[in-house]
N, C-alpha and C positions, 0 to 999 in steps of 0.2 A: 480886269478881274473884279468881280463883284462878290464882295462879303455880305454874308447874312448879319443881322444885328447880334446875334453869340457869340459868332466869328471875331466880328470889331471889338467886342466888347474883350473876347478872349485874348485877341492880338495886343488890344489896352494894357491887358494885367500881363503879360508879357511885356511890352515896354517898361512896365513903371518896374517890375522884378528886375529887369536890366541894369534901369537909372540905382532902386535902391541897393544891387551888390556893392556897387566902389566905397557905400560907408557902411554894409555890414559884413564885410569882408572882415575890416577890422575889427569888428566889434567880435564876429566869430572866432577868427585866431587870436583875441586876447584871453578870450575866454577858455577858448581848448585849452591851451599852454598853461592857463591857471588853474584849470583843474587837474592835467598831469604833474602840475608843481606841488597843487596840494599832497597830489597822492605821493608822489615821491618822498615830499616831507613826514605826510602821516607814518610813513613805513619805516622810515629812518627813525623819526624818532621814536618808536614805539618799538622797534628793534635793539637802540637804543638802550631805550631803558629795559628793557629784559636783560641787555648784560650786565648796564651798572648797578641794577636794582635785583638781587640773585633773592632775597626776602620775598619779595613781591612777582616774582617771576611768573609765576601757575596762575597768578590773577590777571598779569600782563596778558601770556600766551590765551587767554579764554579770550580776555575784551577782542585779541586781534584776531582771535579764530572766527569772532561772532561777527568783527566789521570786515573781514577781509574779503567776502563776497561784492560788498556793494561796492568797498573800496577799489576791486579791480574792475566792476565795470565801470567805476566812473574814468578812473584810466583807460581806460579800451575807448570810451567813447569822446572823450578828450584826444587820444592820440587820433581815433579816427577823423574830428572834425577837424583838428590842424591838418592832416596829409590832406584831405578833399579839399580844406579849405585853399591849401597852395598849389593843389593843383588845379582846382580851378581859378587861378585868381583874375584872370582877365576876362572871367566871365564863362557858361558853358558852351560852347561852341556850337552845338544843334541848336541853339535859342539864337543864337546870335547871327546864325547864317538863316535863320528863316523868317527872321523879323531883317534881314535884308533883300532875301528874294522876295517878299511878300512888298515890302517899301517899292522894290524896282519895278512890279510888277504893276504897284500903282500909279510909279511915273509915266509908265510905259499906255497906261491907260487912257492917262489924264491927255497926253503929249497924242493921243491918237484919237480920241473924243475932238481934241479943240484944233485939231487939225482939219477937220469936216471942216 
């Protein structure tokens, strides 16, 4: 099977995406869980303090009316990179099985060229 040089080249960054999941696996699901931690804590405590602080309440309820959009997406997208992230974690499977048919296809090649 003969690759064009894009192909190689594309099959390349393919491999090296491969090699770098096993360490930004982790760097991903440390990351998601710290940002669903943050948010968890923002909310708490700023909930928080709208009950112990009944004074200051109406100023509380504004600041969290005003973060409370970004704060839920960054939750949503924290929870979503942690799920993706464990469910892929041994890697995606369509990458992985095609950078093996493509490998076997070059031994098969190779093993038939020097067999002439």
């Amino acid at each position: 099977m003969e690759l064009t040089p894009v192909e190689e080249k594309m099959f390349a960054v393919l491999r090296l995406e491969e090699r770098w999941w096993t360490w930004f696996r982790w760097i991903r699901l440390i990351v998601a869980i710290g940002m669903t931690a943050s948010v968890i804590l923002l909310v708490a405590t700023m909930l928080r303090g709208i009950r112990e602080h009944p004074q200051i309440a109406d100023s509380l309820m504004l600041a969290f009316a005003l973060v409370w959009p970004v704060v839920f997406v960054a939750g949503l997208i924290g929870l979503a990179a942690a799920v993706h992230t464990i469910m892929c974690w041994r890697g995606k499977p369509e990458r992985k099985l095609l950078l093996r048919v493509v490998e076997e296809l070059k031994k098969e090649d190779r093993s038939q060229s020097g067999g002439r």
